[in-house]
Biopython code that builds the backbone (N, CA, C, O; Angstrom):
import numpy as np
from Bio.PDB.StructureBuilder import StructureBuilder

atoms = [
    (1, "UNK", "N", (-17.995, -40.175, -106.261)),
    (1, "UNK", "CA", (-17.214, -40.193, -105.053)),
    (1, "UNK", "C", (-16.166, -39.081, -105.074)),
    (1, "UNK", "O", (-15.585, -38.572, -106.033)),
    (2, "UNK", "N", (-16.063, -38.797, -103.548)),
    (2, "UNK", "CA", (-14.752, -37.578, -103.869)),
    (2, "UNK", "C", (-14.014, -38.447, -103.105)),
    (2, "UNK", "O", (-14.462, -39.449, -102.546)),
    (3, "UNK", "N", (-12.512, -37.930, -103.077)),
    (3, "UNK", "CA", (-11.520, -38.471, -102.375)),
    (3, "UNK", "C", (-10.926, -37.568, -101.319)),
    (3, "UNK", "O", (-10.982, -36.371, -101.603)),
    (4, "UNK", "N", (-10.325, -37.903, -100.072)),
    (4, "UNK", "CA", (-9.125, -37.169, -99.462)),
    (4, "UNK", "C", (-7.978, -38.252, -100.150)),
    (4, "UNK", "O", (-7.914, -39.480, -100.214)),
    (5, "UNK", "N", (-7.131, -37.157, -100.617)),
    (5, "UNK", "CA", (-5.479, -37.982, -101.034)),
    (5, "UNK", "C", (-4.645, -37.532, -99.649)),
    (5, "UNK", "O", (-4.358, -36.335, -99.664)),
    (6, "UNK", "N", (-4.366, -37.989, -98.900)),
    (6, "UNK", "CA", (-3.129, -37.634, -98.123)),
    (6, "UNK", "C", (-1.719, -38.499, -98.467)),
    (6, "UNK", "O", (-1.279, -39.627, -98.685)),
    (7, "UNK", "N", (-1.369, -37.099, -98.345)),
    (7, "UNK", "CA", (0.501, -37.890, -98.712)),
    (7, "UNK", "C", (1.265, -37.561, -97.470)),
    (7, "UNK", "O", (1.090, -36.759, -96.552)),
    (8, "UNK", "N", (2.011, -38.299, -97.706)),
    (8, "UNK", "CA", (3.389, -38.466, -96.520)),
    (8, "UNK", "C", (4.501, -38.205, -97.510)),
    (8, "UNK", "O", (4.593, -38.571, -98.682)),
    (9, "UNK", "N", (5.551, -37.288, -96.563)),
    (9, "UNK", "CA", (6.798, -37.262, -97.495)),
    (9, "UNK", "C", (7.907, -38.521, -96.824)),
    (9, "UNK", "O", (7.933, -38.905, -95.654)),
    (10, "UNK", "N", (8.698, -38.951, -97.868)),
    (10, "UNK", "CA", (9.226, -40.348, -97.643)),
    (10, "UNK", "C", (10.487, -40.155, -97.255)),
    (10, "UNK", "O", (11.232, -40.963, -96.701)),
    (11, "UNK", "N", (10.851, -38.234, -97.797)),
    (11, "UNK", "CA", (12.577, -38.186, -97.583)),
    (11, "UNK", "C", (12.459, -36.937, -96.930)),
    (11, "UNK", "O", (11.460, -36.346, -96.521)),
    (12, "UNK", "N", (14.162, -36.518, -96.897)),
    (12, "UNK", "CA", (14.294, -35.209, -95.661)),
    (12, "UNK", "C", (13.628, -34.022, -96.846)),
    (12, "UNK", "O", (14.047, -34.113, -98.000)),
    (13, "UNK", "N", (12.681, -33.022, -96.540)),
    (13, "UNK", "CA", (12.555, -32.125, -96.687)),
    (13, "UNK", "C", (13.406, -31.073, -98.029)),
    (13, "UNK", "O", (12.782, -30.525, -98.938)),
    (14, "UNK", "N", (15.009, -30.993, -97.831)),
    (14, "UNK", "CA", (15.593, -30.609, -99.100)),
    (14, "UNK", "C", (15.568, -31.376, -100.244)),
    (14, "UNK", "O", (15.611, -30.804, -101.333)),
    (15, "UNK", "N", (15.503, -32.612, -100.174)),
    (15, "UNK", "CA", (14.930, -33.415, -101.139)),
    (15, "UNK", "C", (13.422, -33.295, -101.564)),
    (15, "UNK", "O", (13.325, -32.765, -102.671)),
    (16, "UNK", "N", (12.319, -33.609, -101.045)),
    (16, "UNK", "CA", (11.242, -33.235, -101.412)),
    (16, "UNK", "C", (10.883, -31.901, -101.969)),
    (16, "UNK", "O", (9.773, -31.895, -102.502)),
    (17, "UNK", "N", (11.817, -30.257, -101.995)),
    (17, "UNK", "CA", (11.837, -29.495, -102.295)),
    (17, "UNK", "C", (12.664, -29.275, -103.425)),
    (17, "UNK", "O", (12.568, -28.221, -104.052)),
    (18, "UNK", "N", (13.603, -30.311, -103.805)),
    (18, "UNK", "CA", (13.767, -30.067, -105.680)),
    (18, "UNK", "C", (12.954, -30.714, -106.292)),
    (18, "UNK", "O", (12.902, -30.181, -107.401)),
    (19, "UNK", "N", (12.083, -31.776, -106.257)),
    (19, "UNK", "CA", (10.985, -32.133, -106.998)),
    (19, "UNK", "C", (9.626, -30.813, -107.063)),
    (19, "UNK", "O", (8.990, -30.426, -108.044)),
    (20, "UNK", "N", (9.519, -30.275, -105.285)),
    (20, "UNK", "CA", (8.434, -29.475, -105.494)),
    (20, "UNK", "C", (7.872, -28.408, -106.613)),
    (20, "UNK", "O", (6.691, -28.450, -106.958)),
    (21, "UNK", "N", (8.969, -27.267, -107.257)),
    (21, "UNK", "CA", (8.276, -26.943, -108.575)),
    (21, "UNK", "C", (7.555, -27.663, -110.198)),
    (21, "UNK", "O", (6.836, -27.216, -111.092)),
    (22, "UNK", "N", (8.360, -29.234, -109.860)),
    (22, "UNK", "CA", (7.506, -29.780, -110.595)),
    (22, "UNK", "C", (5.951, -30.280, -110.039)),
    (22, "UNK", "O", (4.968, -30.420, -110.766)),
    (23, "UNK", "N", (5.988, -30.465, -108.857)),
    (23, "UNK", "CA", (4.875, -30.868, -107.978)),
    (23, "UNK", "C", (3.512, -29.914, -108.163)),
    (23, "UNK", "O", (2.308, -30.128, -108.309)),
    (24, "UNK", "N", (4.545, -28.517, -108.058)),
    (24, "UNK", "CA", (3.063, -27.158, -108.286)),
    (24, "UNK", "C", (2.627, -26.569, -109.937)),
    (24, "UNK", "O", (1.738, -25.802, -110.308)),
    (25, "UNK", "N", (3.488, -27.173, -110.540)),
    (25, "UNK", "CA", (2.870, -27.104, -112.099)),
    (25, "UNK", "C", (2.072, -28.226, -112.172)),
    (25, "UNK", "O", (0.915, -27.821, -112.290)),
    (26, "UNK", "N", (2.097, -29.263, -112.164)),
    (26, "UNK", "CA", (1.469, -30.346, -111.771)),
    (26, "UNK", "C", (-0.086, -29.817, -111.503)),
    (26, "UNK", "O", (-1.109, -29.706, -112.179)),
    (27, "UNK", "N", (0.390, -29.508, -109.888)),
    (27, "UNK", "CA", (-1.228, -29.395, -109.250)),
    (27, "UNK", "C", (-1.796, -28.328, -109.704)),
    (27, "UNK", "O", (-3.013, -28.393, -109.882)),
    (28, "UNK", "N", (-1.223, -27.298, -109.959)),
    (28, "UNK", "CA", (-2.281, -26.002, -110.857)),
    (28, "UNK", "C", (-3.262, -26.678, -111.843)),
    (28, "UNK", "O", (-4.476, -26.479, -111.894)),
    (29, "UNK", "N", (-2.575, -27.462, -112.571)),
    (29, "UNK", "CA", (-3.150, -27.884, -114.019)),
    (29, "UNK", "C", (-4.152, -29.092, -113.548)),
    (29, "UNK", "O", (-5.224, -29.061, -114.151)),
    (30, "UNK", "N", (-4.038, -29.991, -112.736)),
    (30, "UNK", "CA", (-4.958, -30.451, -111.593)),
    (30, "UNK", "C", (-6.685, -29.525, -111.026)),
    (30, "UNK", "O", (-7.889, -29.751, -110.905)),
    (31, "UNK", "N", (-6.124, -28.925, -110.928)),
    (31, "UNK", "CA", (-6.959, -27.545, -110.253)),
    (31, "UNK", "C", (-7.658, -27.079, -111.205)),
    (31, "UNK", "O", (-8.875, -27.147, -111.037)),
    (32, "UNK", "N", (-7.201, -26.520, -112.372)),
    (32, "UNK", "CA", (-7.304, -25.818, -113.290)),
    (32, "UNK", "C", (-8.690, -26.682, -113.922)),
    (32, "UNK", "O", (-9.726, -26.202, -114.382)),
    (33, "UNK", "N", (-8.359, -27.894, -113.786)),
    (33, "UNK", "CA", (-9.033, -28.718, -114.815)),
    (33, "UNK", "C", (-9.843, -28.962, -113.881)),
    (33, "UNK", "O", (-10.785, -29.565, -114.395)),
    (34, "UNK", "N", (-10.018, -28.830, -112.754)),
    (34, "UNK", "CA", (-11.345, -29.254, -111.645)),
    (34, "UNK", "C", (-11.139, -30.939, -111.437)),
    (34, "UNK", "O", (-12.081, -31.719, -111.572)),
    (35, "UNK", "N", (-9.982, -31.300, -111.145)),
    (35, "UNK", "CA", (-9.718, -32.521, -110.653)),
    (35, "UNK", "C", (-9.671, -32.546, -108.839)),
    (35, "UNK", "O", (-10.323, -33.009, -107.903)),
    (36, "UNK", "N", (-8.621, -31.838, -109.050)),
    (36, "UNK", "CA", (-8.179, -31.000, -107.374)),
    (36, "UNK", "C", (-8.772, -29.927, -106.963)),
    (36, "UNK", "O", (-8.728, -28.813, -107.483)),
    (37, "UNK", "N", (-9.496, -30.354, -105.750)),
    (37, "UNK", "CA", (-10.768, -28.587, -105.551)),
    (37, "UNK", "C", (-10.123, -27.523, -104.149)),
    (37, "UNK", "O", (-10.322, -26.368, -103.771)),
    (38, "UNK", "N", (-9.167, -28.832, -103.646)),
    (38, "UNK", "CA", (-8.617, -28.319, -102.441)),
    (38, "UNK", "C", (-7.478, -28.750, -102.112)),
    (38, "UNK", "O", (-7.490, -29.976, -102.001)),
    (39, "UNK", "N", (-6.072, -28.084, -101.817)),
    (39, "UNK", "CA", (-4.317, -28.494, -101.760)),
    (39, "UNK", "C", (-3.854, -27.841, -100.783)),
    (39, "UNK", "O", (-3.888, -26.616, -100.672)),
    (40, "UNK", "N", (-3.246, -28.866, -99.766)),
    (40, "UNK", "CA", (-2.349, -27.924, -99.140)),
    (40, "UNK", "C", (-1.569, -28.726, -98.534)),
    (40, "UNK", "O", (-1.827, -29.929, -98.593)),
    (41, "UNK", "N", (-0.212, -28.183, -97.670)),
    (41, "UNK", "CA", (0.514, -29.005, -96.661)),
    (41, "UNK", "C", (0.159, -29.422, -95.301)),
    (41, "UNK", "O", (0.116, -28.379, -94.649)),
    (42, "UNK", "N", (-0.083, -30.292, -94.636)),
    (42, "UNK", "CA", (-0.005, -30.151, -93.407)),
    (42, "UNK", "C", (0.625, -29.320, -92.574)),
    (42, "UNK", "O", (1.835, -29.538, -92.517)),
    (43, "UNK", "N", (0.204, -28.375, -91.853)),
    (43, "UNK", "CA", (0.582, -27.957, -90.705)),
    (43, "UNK", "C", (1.789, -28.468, -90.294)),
    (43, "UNK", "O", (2.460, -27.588, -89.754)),
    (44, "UNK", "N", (2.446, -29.762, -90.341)),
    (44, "UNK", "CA", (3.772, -30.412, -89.727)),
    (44, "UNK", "C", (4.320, -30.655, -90.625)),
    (44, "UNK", "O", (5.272, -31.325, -90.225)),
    (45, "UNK", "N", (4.397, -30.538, -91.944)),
    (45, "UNK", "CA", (4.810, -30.272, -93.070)),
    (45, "UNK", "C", (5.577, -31.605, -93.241)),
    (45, "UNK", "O", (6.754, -31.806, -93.539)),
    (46, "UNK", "N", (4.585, -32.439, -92.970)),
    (46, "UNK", "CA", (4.867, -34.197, -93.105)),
    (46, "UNK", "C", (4.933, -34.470, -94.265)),
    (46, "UNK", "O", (5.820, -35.155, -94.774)),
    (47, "UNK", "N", (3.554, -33.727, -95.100)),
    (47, "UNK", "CA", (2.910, -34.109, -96.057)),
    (47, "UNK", "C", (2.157, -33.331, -96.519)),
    (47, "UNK", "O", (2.498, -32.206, -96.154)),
    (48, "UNK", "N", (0.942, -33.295, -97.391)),
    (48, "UNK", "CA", (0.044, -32.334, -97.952)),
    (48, "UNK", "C", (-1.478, -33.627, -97.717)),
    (48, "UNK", "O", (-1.473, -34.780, -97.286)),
    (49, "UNK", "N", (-2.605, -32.750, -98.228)),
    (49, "UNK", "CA", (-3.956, -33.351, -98.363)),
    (49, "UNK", "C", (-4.392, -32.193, -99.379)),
    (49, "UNK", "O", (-4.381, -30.984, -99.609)),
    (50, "UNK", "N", (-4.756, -33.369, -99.783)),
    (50, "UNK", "CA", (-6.001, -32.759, -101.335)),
    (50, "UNK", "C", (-7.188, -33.387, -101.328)),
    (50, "UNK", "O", (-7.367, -34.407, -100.662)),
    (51, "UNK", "N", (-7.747, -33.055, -101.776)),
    (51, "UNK", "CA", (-9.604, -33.288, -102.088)),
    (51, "UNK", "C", (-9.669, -32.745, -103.641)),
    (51, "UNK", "O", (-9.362, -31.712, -104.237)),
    (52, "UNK", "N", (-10.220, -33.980, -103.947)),
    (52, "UNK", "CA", (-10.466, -34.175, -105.676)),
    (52, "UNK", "C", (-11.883, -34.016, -105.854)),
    (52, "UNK", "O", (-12.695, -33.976, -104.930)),
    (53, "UNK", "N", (-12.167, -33.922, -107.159)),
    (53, "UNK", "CA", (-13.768, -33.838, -107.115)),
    (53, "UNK", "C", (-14.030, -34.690, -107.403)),
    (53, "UNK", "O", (-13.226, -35.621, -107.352)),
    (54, "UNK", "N", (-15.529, -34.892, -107.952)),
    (54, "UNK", "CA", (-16.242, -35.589, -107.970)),
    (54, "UNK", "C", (-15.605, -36.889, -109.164)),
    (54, "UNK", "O", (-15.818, -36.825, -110.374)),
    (55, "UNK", "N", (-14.875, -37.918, -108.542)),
    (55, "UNK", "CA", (-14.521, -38.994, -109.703)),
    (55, "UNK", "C", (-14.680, -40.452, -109.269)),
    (55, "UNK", "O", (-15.093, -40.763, -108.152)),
    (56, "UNK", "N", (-14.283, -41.446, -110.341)),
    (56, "UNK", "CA", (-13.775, -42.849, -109.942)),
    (56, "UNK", "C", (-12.790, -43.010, -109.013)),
    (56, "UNK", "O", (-11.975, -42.093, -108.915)),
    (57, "UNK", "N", (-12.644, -44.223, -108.116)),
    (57, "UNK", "CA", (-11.419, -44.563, -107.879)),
    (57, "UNK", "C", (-10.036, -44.572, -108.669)),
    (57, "UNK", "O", (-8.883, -44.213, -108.431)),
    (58, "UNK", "N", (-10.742, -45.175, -109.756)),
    (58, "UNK", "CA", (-9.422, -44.997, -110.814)),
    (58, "UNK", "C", (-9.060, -43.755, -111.559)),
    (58, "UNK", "O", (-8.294, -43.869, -112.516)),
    (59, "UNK", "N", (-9.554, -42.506, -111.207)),
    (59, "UNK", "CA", (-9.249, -41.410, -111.562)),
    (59, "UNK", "C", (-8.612, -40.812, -110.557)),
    (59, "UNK", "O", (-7.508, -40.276, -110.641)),
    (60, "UNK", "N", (-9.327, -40.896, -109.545)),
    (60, "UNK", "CA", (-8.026, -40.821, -107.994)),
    (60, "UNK", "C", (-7.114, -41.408, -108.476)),
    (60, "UNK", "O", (-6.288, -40.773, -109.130)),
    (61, "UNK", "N", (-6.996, -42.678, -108.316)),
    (61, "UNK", "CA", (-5.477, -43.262, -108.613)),
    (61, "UNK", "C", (-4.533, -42.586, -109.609)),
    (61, "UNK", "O", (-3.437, -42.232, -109.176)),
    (62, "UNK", "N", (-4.908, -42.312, -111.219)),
    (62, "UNK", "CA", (-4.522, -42.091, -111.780)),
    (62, "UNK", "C", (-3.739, -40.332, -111.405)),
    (62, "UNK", "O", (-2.566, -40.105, -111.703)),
    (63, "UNK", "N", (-4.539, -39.394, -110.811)),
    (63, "UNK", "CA", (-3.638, -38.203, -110.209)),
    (63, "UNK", "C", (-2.737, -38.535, -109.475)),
    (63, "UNK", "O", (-1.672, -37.963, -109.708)),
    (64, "UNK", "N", (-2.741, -39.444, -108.438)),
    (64, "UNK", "CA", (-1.603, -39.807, -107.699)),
    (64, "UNK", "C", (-0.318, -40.222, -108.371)),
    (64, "UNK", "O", (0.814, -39.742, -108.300)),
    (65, "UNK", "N", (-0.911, -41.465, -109.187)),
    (65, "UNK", "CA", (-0.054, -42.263, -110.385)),
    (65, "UNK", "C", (0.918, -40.712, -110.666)),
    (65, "UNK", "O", (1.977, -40.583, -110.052)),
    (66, "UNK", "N", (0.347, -39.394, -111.815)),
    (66, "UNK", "CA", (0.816, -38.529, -112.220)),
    (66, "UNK", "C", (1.304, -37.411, -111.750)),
    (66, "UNK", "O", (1.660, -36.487, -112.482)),
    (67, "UNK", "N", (1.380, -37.386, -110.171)),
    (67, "UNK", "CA", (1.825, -36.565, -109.177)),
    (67, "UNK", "C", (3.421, -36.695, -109.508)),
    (67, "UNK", "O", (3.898, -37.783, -109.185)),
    (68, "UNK", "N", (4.419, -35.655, -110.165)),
    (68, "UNK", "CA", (5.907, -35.958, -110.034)),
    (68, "UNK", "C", (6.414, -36.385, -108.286)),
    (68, "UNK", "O", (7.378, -37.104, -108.023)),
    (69, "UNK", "N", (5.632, -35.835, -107.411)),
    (69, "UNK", "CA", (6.497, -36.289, -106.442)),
    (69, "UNK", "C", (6.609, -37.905, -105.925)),
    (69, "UNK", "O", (7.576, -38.365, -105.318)),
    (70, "UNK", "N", (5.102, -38.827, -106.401)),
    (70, "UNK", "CA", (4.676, -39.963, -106.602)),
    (70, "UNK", "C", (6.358, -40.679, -107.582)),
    (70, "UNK", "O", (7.139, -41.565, -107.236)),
    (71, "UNK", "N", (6.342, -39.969, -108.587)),
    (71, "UNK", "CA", (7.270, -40.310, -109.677)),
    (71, "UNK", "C", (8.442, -40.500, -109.359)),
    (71, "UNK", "O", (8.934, -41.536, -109.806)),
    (72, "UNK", "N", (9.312, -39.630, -108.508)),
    (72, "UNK", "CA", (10.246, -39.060, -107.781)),
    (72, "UNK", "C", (10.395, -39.923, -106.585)),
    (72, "UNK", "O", (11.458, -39.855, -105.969)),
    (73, "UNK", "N", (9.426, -40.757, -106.164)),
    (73, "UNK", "CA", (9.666, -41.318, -105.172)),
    (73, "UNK", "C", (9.841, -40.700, -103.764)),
    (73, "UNK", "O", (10.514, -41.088, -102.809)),
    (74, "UNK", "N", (9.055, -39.646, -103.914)),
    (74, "UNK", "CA", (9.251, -39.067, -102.263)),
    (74, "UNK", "C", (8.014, -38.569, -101.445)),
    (74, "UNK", "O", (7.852, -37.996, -100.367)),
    (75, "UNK", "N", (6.959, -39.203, -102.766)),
    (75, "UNK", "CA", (5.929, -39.064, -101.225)),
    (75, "UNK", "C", (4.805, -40.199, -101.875)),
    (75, "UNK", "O", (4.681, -40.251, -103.099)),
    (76, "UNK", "N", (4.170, -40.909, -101.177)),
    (76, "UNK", "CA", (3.078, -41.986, -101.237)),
    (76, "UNK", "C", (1.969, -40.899, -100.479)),
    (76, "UNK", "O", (1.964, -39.880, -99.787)),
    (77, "UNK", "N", (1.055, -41.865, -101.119)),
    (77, "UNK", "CA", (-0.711, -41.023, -100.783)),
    (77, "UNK", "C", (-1.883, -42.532, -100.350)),
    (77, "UNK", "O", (-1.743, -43.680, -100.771)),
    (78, "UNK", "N", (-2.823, -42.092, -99.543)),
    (78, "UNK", "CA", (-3.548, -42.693, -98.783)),
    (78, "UNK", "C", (-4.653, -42.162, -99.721)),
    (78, "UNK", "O", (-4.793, -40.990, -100.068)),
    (79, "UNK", "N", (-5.422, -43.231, -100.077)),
    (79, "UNK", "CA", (-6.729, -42.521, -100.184)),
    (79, "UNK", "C", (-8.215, -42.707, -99.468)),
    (79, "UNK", "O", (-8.487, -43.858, -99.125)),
    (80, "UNK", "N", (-8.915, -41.972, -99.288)),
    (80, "UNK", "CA", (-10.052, -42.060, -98.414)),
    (80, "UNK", "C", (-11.128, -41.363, -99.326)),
    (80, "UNK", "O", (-11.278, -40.175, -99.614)),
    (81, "UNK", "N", (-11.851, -42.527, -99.699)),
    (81, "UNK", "CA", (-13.229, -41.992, -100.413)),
    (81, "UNK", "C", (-14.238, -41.841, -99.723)),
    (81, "UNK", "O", (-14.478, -42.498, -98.710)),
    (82, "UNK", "N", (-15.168, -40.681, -100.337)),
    (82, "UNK", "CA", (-16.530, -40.662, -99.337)),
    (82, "UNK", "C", (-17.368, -39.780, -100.441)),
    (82, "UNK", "O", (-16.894, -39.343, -101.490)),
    (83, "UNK", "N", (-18.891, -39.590, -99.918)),
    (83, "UNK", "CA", (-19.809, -39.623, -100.904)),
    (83, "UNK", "C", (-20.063, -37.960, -101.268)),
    (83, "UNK", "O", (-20.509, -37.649, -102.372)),
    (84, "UNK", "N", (-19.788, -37.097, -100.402)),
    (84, "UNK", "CA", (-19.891, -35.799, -100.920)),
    (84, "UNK", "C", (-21.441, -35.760, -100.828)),
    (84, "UNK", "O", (-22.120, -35.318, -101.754)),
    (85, "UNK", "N", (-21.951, -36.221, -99.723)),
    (85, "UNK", "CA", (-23.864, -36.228, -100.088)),
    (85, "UNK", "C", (-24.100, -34.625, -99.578)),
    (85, "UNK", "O", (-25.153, -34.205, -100.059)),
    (86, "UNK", "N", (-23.495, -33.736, -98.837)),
    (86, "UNK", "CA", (-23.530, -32.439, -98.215)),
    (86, "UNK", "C", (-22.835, -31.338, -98.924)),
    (86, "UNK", "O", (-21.667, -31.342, -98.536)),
    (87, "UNK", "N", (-23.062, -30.277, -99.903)),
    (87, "UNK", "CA", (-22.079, -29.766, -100.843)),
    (87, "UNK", "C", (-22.394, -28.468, -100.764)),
    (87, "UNK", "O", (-23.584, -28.212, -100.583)),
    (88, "UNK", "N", (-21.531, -27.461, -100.865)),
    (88, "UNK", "CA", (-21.496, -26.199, -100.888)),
    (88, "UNK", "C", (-22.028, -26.055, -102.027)),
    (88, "UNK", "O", (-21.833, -27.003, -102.788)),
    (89, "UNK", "N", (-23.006, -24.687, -102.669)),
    (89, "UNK", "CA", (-23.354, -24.140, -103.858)),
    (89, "UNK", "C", (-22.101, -24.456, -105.007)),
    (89, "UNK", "O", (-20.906, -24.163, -104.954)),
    (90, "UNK", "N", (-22.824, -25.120, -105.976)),
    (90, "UNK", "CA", (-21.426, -25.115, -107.043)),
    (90, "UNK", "C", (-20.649, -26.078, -106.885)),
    (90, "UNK", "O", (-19.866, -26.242, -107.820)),
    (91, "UNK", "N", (-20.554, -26.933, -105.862)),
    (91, "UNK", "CA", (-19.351, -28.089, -106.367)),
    (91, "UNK", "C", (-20.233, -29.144, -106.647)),
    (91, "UNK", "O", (-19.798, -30.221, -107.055)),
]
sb = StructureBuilder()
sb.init_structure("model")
sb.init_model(0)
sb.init_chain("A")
sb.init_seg("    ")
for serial, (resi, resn, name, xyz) in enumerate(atoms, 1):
    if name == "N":
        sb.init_residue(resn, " ", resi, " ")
    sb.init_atom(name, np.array(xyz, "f"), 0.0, 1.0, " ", f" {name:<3s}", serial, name[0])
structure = sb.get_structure()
């Protein structure tokens, strides 16, 4: 299963932006490791959406779980699993 993670941010904006450099060391190493295949903010800069690869539920969970901003308390995530049956070369 892959996941969409969408997050919502919970506080004003300057707050969610002193956690954020811990947020993007975080997700590199996410990435890096082929957990996270796709990151970004929303457009309204509510929140972000990611797409994980190919895992468990409980491996979803567990990135969220280890997300500092999760930690930090300033943003919660939705998750939406689905089967990935249609795939670009390589993922």
């Amino acid at each position: 299963m892959f996941h969409v993670l969408k997050s919502t941010y919970l506080q004003a904006p300057d707050v969610v932006n002193q956690t954020r450099p811990a947020h993007l060391e975080w997700l590199k190493g996410e990435v890096a490791a082929g957990r996270i295949l796709l990151a970004g903010r929303q457009e309204d800069e509510s929140g972000a959406v990611l797409i994980t690869g190919d895992m468990s539920a409980e491996s979803a969970k567990d990135i969220v779980d280890r997300d500092p901003y999760t930690a930090a308390g300033v943003a919660r995530y939705e998750r939406v699993p689905f089967n990935g049956a249609f795939r670009a070369p390589g993922l």
